[in-house]
C-alpha positions in Angstrom: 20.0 57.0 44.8 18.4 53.3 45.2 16.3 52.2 48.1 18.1 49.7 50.4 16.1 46.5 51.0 16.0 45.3 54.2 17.4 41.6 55.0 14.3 41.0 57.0 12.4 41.9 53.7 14.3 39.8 51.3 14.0 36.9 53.5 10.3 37.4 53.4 10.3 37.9 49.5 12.0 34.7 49.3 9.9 32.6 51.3 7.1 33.8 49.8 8.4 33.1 46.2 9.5 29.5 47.5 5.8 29.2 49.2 4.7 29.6 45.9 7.1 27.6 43.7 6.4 24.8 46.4 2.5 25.3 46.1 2.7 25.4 42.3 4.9 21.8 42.1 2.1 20.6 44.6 -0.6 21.4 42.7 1.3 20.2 39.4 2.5 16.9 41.4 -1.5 16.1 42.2 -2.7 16.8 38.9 -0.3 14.4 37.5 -1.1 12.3 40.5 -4.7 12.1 40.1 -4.5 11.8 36.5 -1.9 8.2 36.8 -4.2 6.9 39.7 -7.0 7.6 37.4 -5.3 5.5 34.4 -4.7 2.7 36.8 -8.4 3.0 38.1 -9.5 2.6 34.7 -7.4 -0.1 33.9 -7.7 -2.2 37.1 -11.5 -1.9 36.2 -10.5 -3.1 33.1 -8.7 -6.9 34.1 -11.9 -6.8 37.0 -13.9 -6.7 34.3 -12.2 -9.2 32.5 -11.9 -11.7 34.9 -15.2 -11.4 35.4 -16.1 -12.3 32.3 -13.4 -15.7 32.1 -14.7 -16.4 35.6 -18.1 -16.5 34.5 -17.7 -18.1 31.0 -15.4 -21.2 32.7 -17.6 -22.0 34.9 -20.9 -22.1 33.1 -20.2 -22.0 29.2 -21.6 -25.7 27.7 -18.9 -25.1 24.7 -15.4 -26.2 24.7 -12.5 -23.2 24.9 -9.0 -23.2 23.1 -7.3 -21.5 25.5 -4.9 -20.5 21.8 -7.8 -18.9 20.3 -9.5 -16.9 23.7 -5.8 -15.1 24.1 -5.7 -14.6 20.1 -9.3 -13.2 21.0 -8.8 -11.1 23.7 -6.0 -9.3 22.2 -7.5 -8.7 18.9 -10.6 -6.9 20.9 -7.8 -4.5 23.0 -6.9 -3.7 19.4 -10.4 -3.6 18.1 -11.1 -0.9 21.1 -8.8 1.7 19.6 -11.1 2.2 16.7 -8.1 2.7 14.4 -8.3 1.0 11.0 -5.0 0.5 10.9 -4.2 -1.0 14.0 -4.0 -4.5 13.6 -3.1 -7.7 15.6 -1.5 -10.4 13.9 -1.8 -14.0 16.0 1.3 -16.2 15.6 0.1 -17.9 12.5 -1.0 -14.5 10.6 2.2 -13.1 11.6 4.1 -15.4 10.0 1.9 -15.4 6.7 2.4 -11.3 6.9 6.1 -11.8 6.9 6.3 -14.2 4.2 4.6 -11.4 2.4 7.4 -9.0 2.7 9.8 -11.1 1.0 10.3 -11.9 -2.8 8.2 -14.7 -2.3 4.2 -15.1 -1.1 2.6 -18.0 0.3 -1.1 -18.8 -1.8 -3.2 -19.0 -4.3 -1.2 -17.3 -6.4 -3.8 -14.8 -7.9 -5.0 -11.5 -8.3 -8.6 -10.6 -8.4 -11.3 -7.8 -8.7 -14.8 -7.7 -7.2 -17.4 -7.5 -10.3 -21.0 -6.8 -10.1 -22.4 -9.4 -8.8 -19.8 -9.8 -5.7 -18.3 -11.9 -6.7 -14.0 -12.3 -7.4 -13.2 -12.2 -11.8 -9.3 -13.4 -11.7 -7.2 -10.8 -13.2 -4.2 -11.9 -13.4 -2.7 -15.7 -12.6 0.3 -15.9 -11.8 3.1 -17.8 -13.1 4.3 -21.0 -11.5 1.7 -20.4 -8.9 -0.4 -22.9 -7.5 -3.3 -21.5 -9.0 -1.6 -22.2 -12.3 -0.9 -25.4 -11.5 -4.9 -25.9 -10.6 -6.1 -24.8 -14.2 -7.4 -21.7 -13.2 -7.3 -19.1 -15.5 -7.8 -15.3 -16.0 -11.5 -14.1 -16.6 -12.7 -17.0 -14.0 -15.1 -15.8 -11.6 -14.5 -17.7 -8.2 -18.1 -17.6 -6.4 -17.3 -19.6 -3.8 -14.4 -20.5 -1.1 -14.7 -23.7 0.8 -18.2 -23.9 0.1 -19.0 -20.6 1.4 -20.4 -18.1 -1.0 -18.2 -15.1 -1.6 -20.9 -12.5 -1.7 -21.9 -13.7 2.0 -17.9 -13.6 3.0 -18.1 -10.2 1.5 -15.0 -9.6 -0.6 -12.6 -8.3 1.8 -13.2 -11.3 4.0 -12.8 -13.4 0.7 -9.4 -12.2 0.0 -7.8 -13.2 3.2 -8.8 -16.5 2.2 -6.6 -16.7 -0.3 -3.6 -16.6 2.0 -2.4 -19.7 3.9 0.4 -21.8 5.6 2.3 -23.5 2.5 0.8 -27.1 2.0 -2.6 -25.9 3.4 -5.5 -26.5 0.8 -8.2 -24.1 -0.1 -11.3 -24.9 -2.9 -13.0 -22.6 -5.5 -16.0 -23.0 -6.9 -15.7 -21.2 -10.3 -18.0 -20.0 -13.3 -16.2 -20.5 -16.5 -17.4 -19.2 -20.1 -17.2 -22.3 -22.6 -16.4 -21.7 -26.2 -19.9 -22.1 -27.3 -20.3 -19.0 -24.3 -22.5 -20.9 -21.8 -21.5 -20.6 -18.5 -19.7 -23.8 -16.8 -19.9 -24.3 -12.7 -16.2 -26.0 -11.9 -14.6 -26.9 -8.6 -11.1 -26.2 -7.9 -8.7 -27.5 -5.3 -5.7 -25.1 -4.7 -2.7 -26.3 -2.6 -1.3 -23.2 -1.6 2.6 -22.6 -2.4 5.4 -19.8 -3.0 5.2 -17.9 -5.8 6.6 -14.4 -7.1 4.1 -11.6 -8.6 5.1 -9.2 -11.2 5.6 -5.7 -9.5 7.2 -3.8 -12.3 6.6 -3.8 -16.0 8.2 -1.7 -18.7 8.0 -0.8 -22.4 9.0 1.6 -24.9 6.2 3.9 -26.3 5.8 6.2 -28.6 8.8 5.1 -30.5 10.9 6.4 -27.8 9.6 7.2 -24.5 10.3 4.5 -21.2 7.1 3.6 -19.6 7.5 1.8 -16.2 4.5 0.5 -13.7 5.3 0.1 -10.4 2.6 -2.1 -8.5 4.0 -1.8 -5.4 7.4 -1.0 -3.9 9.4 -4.1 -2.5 13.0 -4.5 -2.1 13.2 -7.2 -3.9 11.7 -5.2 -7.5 14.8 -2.4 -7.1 17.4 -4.7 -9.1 14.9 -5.0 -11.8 14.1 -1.3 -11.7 17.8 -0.3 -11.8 18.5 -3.0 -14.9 14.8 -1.3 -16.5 16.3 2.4 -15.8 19.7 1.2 -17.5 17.8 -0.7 -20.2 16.5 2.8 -21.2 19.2 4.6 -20.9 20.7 2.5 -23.6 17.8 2.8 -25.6 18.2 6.7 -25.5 14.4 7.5 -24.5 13.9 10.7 -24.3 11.8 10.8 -20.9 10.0 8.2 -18.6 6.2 7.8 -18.0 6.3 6.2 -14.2 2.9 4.6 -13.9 2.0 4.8 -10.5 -1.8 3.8 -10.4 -3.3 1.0 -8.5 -0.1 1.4 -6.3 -0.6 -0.3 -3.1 2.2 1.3 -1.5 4.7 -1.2 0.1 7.9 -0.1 2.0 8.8 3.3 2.3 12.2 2.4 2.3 12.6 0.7 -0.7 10.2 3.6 -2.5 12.7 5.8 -0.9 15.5 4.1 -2.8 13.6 4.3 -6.3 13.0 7.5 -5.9 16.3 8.7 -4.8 17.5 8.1 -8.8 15.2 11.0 -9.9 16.1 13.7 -7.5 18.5 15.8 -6.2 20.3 16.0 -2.4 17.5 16.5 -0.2 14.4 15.3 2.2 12.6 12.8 0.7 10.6 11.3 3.5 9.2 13.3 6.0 6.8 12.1 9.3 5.2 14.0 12.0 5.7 11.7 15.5 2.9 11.3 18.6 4.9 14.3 20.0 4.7 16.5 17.3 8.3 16.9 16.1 9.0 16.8 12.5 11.5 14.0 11.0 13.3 13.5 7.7 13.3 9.5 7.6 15.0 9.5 4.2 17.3 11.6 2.0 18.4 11.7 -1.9 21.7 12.3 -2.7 23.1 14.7 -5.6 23.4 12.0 -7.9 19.9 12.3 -10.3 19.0 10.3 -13.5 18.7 13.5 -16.3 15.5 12.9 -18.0 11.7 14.0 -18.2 9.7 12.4 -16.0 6.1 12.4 -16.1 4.1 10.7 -13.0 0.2 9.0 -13.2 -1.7 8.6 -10.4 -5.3 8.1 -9.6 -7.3 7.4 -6.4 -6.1 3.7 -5.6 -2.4 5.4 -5.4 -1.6 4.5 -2.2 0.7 5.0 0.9 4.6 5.0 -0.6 3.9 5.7 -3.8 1.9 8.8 -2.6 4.8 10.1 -1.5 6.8 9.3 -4.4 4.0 11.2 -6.3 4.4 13.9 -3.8 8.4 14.8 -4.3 8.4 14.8 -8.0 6.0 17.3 -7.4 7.6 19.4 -4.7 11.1 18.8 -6.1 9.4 20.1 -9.7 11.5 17.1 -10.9 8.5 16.2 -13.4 4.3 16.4 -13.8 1.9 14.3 -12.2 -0.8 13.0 -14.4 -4.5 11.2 -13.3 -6.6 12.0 -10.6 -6.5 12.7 -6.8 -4.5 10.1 -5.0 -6.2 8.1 -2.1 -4.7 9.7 0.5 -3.1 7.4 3.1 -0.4 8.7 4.8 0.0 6.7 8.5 2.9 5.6 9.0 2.7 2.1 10.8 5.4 0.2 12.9 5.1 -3.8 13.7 6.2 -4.9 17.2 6.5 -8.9 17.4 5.6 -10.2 20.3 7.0 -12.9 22.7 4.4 -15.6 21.8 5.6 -14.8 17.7 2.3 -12.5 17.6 2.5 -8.8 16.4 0.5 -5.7 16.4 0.5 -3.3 14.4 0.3 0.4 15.4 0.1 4.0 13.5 3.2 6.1 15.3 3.5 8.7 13.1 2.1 11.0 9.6 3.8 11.3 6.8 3.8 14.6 5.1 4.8 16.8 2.3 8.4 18.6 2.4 7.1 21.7 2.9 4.8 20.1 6.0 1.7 19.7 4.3 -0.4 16.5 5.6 -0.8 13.6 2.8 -3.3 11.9 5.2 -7.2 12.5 4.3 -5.7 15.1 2.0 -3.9 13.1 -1.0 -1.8 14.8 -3.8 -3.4 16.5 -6.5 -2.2 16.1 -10.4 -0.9 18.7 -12.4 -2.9 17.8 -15.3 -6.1 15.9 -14.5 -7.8 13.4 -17.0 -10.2 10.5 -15.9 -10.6 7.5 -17.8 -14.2 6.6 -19.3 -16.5 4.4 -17.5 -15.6 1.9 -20.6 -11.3 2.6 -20.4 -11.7 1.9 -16.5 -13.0 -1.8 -17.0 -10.4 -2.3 -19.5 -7.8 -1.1 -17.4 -8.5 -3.0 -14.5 -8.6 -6.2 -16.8 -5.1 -5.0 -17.9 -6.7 -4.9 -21.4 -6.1 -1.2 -22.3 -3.7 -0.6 -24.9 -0.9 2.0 -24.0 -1.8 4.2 -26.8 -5.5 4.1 -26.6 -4.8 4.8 -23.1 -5.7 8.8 -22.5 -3.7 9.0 -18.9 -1.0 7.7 -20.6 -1.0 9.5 -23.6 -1.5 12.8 -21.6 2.0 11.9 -19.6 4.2 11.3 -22.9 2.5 15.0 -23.7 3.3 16.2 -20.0 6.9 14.8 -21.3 7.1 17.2 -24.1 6.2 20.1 -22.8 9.7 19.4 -20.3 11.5 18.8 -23.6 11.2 15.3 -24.3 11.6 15.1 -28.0 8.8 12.4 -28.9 9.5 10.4 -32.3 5.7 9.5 -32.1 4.0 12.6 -30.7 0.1 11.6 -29.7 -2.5 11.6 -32.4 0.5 11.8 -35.2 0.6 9.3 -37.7 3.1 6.8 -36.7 1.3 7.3 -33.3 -2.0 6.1 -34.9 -0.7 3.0 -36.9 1.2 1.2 -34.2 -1.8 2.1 -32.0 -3.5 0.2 -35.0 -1.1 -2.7 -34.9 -1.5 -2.9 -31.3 -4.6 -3.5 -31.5 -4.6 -6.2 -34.1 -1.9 -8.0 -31.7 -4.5 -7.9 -28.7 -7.0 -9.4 -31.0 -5.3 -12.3 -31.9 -3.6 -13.0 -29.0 -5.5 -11.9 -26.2 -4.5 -15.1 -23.7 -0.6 -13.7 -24.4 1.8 -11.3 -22.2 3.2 -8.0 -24.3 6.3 -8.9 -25.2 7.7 -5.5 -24.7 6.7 -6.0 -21.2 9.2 -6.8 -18.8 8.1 -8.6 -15.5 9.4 -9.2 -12.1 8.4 -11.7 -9.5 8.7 -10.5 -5.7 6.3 -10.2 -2.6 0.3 -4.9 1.7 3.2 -2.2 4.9 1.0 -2.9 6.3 -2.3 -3.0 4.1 -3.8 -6.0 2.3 -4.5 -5.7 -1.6 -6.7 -8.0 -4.1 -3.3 -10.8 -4.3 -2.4 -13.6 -2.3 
């Protein structure tokens, strides 16, 4: 038989467990308390501080302050304090430059360049109908100078920004140029900046019948071209795709998203990891999948996107990835305008792998890894590497037929050989031409910069 509890005792039990609900909220209310009122402690300290500072500069500074530039100032050094590479603010006028970037068409020089030995910037690539065209300047220049300033004492990151600019706005290059008797001829540039459109996707057929696309980076405005290449193949019955993803810089995750969804089947394809922990699926594929081998390449300046893209042909085991490490940037960063037309930009989440593995400071590893030689690796980032004398590539149409992919021109056959041979007598005597198997498109760095503007 139970013991009866007293009324008198339950009343007691009750206002002790209330005591102590009531002394528990206390104790929870303070801490929160204390730790808000130590926040705005902080950050009064802060604006004293501040003040301070324009209190004392206005009254006994000798130089002459643009009120423009100290706000533009003071909240790139907020920004600055988070110690976060990718935090970023953008005044009005390098806002608007960093939108113009997003769209099919970029506002400058209209070039794309590489550091060389000596610091300074060896053009690339010039782009067509740029302004830069327009100017004279040609591929293998080496600009050693902007505006009179040396580029080795810029440094080169500070170098490229300087290729940007308002539309209109003028910008001078002092350039070393290699005569046709070799000597080496100081010239002086002057580059009106202006729209133009850069290539972001190229495409061929290789190996007598395998569909080799490079993706620079992923815009919106390259998809119609890379549905019309994935069609043009198609019709050309490849028997697999080599997607060359190296030197990607990334771009939008949406419209890599949208690429990627022709390749796999209905699932996640974009995954991120908020401030608060939770897990989301940003993207998804649907059931509707191109049917045909795929082989990936990658190498360490794959970055951001097309990481990911990387990524879910792996997890998916839709195809092989080919190359080396990729960089390993996976922050996912959101732009907030601001009422002035400013903008910063802030990391709010990490992307990840499907199956929840990071991306970030971890990359994604090929299934079969091949470097290039010191030698290949200069030629490739001239864009003077033959496909077929290019090993990565090669290994991918290999990666192609172990899937299946039935390769009229196998590597090291024959046929393979010969055109390889041909190829090569084509560079030679036209080296200042564009492959005419190559198809280009002309569009638009997310949120990161790369060696273009």
């Amino acid at each position: 038989m139970g013991r009866k509890v007293s009324l008198g005792a339950a009343i007691s039990f009750a206002a002790v467990v209330s005591a102590v609900t009531v002394s528990l909220t206390y104790v929870y209310a303070m801490d929160v308390f204390n730790t808000k009122v130590a926040d705005v402690n902080q950050r009064q300290a802060m604006y004293t501080k501040l003040s301070e500072i324009d209190q004392k500069t206005r009254q006994d500074y000798i130089g002459q302050i643009t009120e423009s530039s100290l706000n533009d100032g003071i909240c790139a050094g907020y920004i600055a304090g988070l110690s976060d590479p990718d935090a970023r603010y953008l005044s009005a006028e390098r806002y608007l430059s960093y939108s113009s970037g997003e769209q099919s068409q970029t506002v400058g020089a209209g070039i794309r360049t590489l550091q060389d030995s000596d610091g300074n910037m060896e053009i690339i690539e010039v782009f067509p109908g740029s302004a830069a065209e327009r100017a004279g300047l040609r591929k293998s220049d080496i600009i050693t100078a902007i505006d009179g300033r040396d580029v080795v004492r810029l440094t080169y990151g500070e170098a490229l920004t300087q290729l940007d600019g308002a539309a209109g706005s003028s910008v001078q290059f002092t350039v070393l140029r290699a005569s046709e008797e070799g000597e080496l001829e100081r010239l002086e540039f002057n580059v009106v900046r202006a729209e133009y459109s850069r290539p972001l996707v190229e495409s061929s057929v290789i190996n007598g019948n395998v569909g080799y696309l490079s993706i620079v980076e992923f815009e919106e405005s390259m998809l119609s071209q890379f549905e019309q290449v994935l069609q043009n193949f198609q019709d050309q019955d490849v028997c697999g795709i080599v997607i060359d993803l190296r030197s990607n810089s990334g771009g939008s995750v949406e419209a890599m998203a949208e690429a990627l969804d022709r390749f796999l089947p209905a699932g996640n394809t974009v995954m991120s990891v908020n401030k608060s922990g939770e897990t989301k699926a940003q993207f998804l594929s649907d059931a509707q999948a191109l049917e045909l081998p795929v082989s990936v390449i990658v190498d360490s300046s794959t970055y951001g996107a097309a990481e990911i893209f990387a990524a879910d042909i792996q997890d998916y085991s839709r195809g092989l990835l080919i190359g080396a490490k990729t960089a390993g940037y996976g922050v996912r960063t959101e732009v907030s305008p601001l009422s002035d037309g400013s903008a910063i930009i802030l990391p709010t989440a990490r992307y990840v792998r499907i199956n929840g593995e990071e991306i970030q400071d971890v990359g994604v590893s090929p299934d079969m890894e091949i470097t290039l030689s010191q030698e290949q690796q200069a030629q490739f980032n001239r864009e003077s590497l033959p496909l077929l004398e290019d090993p990565q590539v090669q290994v991918a149409v290999t990666a192609l037929i172990r899937q299946g992919c039935e390769v009229a021109e196998p590597p090291g056959t024959q046929a393979s050989s010969a055109q390889q041979e041909d190829d090569s007598s084509q560079s030679e005597s036209s080296a200042s031409e564009s492959d005419t198997n190559e198809t280009t498109s002309g569009v638009s760095q997310d949120t990161s910069s790369q060696p273009e503007a």
